[in-house]
C-alpha positions as CSV (number, residue, x, y, z in Angstrom):
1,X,93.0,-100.9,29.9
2,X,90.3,-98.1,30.3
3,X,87.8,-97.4,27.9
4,X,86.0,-93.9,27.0
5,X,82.8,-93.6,26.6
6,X,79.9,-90.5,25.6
7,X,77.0,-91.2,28.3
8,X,74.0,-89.7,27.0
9,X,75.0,-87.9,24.3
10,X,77.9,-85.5,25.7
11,X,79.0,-86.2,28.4
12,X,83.0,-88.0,27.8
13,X,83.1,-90.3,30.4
14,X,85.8,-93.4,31.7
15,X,83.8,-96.7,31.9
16,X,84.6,-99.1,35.2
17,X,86.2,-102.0,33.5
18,X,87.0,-104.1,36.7
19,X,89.2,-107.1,35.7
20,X,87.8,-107.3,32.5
21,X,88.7,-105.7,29.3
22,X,85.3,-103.8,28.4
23,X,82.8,-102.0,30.2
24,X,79.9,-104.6,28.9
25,X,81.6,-107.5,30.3
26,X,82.0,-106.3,34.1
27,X,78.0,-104.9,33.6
28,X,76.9,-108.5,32.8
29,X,79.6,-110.0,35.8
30,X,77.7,-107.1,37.8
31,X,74.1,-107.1,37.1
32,X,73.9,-111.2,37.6
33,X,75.7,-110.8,41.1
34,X,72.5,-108.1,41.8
35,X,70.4,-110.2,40.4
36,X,71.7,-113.4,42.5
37,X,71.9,-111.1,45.7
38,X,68.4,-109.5,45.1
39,X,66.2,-112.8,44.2
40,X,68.3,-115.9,45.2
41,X,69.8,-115.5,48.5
42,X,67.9,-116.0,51.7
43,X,68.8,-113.1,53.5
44,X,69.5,-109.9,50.7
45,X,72.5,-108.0,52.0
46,X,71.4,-104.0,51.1
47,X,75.4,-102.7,51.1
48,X,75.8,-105.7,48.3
49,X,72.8,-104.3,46.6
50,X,74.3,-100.7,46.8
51,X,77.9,-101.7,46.2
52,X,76.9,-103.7,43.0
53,X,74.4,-100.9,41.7
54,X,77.0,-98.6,42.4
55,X,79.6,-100.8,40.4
56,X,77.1,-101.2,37.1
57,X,76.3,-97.6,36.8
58,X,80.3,-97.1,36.7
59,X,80.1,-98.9,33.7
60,X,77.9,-97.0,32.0
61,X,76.5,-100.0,29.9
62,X,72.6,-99.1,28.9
63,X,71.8,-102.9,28.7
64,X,73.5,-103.3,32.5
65,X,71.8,-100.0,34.2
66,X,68.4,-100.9,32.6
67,X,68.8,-104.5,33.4
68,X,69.1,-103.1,37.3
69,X,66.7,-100.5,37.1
70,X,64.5,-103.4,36.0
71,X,66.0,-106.1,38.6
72,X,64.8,-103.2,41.7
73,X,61.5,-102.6,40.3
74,X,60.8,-106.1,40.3
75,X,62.2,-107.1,43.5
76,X,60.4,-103.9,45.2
77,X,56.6,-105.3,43.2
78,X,57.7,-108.7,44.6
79,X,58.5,-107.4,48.4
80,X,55.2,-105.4,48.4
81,X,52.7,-107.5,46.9
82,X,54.2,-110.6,48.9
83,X,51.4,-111.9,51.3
84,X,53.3,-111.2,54.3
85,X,53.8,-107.9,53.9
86,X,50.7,-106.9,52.2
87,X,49.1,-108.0,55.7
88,X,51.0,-105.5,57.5
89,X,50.1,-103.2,55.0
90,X,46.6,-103.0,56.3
91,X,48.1,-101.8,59.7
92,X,50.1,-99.1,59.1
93,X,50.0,-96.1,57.2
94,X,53.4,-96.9,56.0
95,X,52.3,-99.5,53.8
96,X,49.6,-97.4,52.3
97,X,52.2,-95.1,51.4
98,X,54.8,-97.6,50.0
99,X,51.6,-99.2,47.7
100,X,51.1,-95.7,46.6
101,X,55.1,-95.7,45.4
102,X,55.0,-98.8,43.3
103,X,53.2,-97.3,40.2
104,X,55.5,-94.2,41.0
105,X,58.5,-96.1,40.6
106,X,57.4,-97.9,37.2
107,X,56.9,-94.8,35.7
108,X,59.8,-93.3,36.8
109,X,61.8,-96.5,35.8
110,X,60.1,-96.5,32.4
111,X,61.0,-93.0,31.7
112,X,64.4,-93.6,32.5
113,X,64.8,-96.5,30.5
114,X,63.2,-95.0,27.2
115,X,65.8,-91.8,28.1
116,X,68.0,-94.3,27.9
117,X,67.5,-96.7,25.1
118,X,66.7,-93.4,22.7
119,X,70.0,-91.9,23.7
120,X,71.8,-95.0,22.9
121,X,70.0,-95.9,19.8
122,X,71.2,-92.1,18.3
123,X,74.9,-93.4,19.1
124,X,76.9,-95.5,16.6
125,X,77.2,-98.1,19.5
126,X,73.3,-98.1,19.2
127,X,73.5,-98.6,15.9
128,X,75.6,-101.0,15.7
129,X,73.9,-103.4,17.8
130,X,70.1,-103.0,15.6
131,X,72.7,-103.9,12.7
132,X,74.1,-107.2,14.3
133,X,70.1,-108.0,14.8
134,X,69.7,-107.9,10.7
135,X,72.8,-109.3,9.6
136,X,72.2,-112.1,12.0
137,X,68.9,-112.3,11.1
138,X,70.4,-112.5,7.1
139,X,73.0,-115.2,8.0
140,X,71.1,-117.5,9.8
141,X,68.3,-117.6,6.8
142,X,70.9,-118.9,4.4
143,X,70.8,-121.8,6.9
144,X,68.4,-121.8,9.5
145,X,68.6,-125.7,9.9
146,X,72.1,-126.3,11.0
147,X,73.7,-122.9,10.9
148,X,76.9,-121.7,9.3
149,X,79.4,-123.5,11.5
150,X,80.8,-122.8,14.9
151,X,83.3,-119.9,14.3
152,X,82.3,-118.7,10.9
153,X,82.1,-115.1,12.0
154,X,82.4,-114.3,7.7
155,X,78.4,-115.5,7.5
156,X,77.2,-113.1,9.0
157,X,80.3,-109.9,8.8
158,X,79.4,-109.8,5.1
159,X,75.5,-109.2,5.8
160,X,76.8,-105.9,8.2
161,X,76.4,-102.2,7.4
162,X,78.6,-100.4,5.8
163,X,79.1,-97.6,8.5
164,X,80.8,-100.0,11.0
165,X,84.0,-100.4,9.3
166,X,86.1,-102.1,10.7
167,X,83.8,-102.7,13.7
168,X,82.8,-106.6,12.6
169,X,82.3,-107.9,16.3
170,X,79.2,-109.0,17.6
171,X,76.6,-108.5,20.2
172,X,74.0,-110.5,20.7
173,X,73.7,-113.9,22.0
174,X,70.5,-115.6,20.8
175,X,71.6,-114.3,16.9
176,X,74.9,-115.6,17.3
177,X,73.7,-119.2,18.4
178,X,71.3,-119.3,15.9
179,X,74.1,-117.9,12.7
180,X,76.5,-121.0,13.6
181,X,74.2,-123.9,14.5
182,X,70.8,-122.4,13.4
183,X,67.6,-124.0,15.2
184,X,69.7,-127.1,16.0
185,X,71.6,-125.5,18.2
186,X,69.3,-123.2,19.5
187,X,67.2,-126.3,20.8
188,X,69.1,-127.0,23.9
189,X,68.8,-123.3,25.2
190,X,65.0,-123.2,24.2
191,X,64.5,-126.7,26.3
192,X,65.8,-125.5,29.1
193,X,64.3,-122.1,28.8
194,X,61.2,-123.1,28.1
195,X,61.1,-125.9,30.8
196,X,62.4,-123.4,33.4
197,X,59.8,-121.2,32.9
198,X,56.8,-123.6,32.8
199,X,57.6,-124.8,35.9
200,X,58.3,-121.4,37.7
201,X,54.7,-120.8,36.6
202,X,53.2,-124.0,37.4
203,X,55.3,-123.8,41.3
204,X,54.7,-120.2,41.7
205,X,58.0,-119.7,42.0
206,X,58.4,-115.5,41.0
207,X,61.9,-115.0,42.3
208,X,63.5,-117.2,39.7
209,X,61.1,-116.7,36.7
210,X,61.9,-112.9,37.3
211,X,65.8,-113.8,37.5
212,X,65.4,-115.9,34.3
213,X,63.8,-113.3,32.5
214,X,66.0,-110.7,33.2
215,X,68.8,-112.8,32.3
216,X,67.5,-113.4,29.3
217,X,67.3,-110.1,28.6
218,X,70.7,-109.0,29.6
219,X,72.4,-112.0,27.4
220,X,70.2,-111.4,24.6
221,X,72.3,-107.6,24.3
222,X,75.1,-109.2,25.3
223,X,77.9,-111.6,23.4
224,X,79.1,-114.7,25.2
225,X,76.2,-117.9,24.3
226,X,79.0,-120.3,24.5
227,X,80.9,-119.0,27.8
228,X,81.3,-121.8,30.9
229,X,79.2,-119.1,32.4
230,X,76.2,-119.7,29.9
231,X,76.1,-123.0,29.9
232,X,76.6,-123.2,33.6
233,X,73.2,-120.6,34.1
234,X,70.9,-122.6,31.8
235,X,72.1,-126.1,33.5
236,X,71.3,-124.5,36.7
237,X,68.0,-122.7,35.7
238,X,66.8,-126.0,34.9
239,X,67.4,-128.0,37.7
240,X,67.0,-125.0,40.2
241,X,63.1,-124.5,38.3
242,X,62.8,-128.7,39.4
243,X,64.1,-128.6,42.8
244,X,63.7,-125.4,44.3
245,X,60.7,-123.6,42.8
């Protein structure tokens, strides 16, 4: 099934579903394969990188084409300030120009994104998702120990606005985890979290704290905490952050 969408505003557009059955849910598929291709693999394939890019603006998701914009700025900081290449730096005046780039492309990708996030905001998509933050935020205190209950989607419906309607679904991750089995469940996530960064840090290891991060992010904006996906990430974030960092 396609999906319309207004992009920015005004423009009516038809989102890139893929296989799935919204627009969200191929960006996140999308911007994780970007982010495995740009910071895990040994050798980065640049038609992958284009094809994927390519695939996520498609979408149109604002949490998916930031997420990327973010995932590129990051890997091109990381590729320029590596010690290899900041030695041939010093030899050409090709690498004084692309040092000279790297502030230009955080701006650029910081204007971008605040185009981005303000345009969204102004939209009742926008909206809706700074809602699900305070009606989460409402459900969980009436049980921040254990929760709610796995499933009990009433705890935190009844807390939403009353401009969504019908619109009760939800949207972010860490909320949701936190309204049905409040700190208790949130635990395991923070151990692993916590641990993979500590160690990325203490190994040096800036590839996968930057992939952590930025998968943090994009799940954060995005439902799906108890997906074989999910679980499967934070299992491998922690042994990856002992193993390979």
């Amino acid at each position: 099934e396609t999906q319309n969408i207004q992009f920015l505003g005004s423009f009516n557009v038809i989102r890139n579903t893929a296989i799935f059955t919204e627009g969200p849910m191929s960006s996140f598929h999308f911007v994780l394969a970007l982010l495995i291709e740009l910071f895990l693999r040994d050798r980065m394939s640049l038609k992958k990188v284009i094809f994927l890019i390519l695939s996520v603006i498609t979408t149109f998701g604002t949490i998916g084409i930031i997420t990327a914009m973010l995932a590129i700025a990051f890997k091109t900081l990381l590729a320029i300030t590596s010690k290899a290449l900041v030695d041939n730096t010093r030899k050409s005046t090709w690498g004084y120009i692309k040092i000279f780039l790297i502030p230009v492309i955080i701006i650029v990708a910081i204007v971008i994104i605040q185009l981005l996030v303000e345009t969204r905001i102004r939209t009742r998509s926008g909206s809706t998702r700074i809602d699900d933050f305070a009606a989460g935020y409402q459900a969980w205190r009436a049980n921040p120990i254990f929760g709610n209950g796995y499933g009990n989607a009433r705890s935190y419906q009844q807390y939403m606005s009353p401009f969504r309607k019908t619109n009760d679904g939800f949207s972010n991750s860490i909320m949701l985890v936190l309204v049905y089995g409040g700190v208790y469940l949130l635990l395991p996530y923070l151990y692993a979290g916590i641990t993979t960064i500590r160690n990325c840090i203490k190994k040096k290891d800036s590839k996968l704290l930057v992939f952590f991060l930025l998968y943090l992010f994009m799940l954060t904006f995005t439902i799906g905490p108890f997906q074989a996906l999910t679980v499967y990430m934070f299992v491998s974030f922690y042994s990856w952050s002992y193993y390979n960092c």
